[in-house]
C-alpha positions in Angstrom: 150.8 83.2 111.9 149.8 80.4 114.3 145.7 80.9 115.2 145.6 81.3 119.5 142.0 80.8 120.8 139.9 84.0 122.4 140.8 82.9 125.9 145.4 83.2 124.5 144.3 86.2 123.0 142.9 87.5 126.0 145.5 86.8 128.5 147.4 88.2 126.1 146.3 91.4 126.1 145.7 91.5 129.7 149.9 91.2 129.9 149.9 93.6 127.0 151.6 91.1 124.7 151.3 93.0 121.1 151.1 89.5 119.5 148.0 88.9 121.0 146.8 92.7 119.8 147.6 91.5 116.0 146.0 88.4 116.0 142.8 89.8 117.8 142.8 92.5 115.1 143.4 90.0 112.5 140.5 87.5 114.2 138.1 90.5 114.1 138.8 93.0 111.7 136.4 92.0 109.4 133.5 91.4 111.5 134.3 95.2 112.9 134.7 96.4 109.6 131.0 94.9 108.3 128.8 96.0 111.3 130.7 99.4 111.1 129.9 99.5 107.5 126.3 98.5 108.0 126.1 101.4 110.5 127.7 104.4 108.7 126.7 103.6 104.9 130.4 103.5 103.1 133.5 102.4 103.6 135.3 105.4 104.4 133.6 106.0 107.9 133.5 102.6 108.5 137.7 102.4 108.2 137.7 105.3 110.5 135.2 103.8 113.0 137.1 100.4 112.7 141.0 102.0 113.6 138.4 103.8 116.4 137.6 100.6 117.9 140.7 99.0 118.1 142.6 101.9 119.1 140.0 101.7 122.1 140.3 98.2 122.6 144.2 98.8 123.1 144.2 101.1 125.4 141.2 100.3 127.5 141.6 96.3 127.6 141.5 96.8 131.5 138.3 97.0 131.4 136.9 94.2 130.0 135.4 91.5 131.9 137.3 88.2 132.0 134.3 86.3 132.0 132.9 88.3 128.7 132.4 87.0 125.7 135.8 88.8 123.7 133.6 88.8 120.0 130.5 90.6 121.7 132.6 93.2 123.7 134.2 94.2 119.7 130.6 94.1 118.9 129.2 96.5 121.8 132.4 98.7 121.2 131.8 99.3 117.4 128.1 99.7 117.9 128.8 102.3 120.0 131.3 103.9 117.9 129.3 103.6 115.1 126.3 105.9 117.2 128.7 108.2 118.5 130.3 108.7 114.7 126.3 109.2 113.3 125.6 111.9 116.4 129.0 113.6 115.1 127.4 113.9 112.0 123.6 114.7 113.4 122.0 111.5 112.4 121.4 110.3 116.3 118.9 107.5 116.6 115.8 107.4 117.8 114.5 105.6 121.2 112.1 102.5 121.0 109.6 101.0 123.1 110.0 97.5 124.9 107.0 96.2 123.2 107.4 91.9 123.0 106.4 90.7 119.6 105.4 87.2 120.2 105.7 86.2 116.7 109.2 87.1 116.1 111.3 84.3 117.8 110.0 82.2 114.8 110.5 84.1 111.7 113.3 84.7 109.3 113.8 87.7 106.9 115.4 85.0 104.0 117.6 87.2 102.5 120.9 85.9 101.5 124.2 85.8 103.9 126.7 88.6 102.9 129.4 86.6 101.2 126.7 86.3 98.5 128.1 89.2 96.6 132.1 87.4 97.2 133.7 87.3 93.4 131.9 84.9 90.9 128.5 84.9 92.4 127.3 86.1 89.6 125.9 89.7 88.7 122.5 88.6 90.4 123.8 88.1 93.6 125.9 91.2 93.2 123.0 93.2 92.2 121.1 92.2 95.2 123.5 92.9 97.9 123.6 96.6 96.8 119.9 96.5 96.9 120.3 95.4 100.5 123.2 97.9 100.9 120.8 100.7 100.0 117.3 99.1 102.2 119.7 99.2 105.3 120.2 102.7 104.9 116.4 103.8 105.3 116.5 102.1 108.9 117.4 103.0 112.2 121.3 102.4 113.3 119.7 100.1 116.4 118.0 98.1 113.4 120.7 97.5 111.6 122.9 96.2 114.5 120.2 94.3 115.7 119.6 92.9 111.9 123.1 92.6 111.3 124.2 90.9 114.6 120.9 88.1 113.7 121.1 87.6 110.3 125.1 87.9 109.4 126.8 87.3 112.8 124.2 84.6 113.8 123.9 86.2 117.2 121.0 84.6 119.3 118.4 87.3 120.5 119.8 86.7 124.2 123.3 87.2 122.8 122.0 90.1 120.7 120.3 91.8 124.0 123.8 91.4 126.0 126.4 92.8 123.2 123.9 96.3 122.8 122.8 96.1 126.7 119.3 96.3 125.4 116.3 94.1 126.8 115.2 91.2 124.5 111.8 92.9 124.0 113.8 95.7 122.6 115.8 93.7 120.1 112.9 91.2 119.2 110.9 94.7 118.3 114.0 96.7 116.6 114.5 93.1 114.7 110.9 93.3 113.3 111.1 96.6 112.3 113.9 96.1 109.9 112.5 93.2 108.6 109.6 94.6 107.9 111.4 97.6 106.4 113.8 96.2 104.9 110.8 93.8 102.8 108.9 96.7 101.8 112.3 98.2 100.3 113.3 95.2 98.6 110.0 93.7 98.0 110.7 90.2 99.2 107.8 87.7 100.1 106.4 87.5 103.5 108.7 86.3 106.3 109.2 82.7 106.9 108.8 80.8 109.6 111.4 78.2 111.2 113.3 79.7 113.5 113.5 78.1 116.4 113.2 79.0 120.3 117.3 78.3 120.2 117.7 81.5 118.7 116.3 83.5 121.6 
């Protein structure tokens, strides 16, 4: 299948080509699929939450903003998917404050990108991804998307902040709680600095 850009995809769907639904689906399946699956824990809810999402996206493309970033909208909508599939099963978050944690913006947590575990890494790299698997499920579901969205999507805090509709005081604290959570589970060194003010 010929590759359209976000902006083909989007007119697409805004005619209701079904073209333009498949290629989104294939575009974005797996990014929906891994920030589910960092939400719920295991793969089974995070199938359901996926089909969820897209089945949304379908019929409720009317509402999306033209001027949206398509990739953050599929982010919002599978966060909020994901929350609504943990209240179903009475694991509802908890609220944070707005606290600004000046030190964050140049910190990293160093742990290695998901495709570390891809076949032939090696048992190592293997072995550690479950052990990150199993640390992201002692924190909150708003610290794993946070986390997720920073450290595997690459999302800048600002970019962060507008996919959950949360302030950036909110995600620099939720992103500081995992990483400091997410250390203490895996025991990994002290953060390190070097990230630079583009990341906000």
């Amino acid at each position: 299948m010929d590759h359209i850009d976000d902006a083909a995809i989007i007119d697409g769907l805004s005619r209701g080509d079904q073209k333009a639904f498949r290629e989104l689906v294939e575009r974005y399946k797996k990014k929906v699929f891994y920030l589910a699956l960092d939400m719920a824990g295991n793969p089974v809810d995070a199938e359901d939450i996926s089909q969820e999402v897209f089945l949304k996206v379908f019929r409720s493309f009317s509402t999306f903003r033209r001027d949206a970033n398509l990739g953050s909208w599929l982010y919002r909508i599978t966060y909020n998917a994901s929350i609504d599939h943990l209240r179903r099963k009475g694991a509802a978050p908890q609220p944070v404050g707005d606290e600004v944690l000046e030190s964050l913006s140049r910190v990293e947590a160093g742990l290695p990108p998901r495709g570390a575990a891809e076949p032939g890494a090696g048992l190592e790299a293997s072995q550690l991804q479950e052990r990150i698997a199993r640390a992201l499920e002692t924190i909150s579901p708003q610290e794993k998307a946070v986390f997720v969205l920073r450290h595997y999507e690459d999302l800048k805090l600002k970019e962060i902040a507008a996919t959950l509709d949360l302030s950036i005081g909110s995600v620099k604290s939720y992103l500081f709680r995992a990483v400091r959570k997410l250390q203490k589970e895996l025991g990994t060194p002290a953060l390190a600095s070097g990230t630079e003010s583009s990341h906000e």
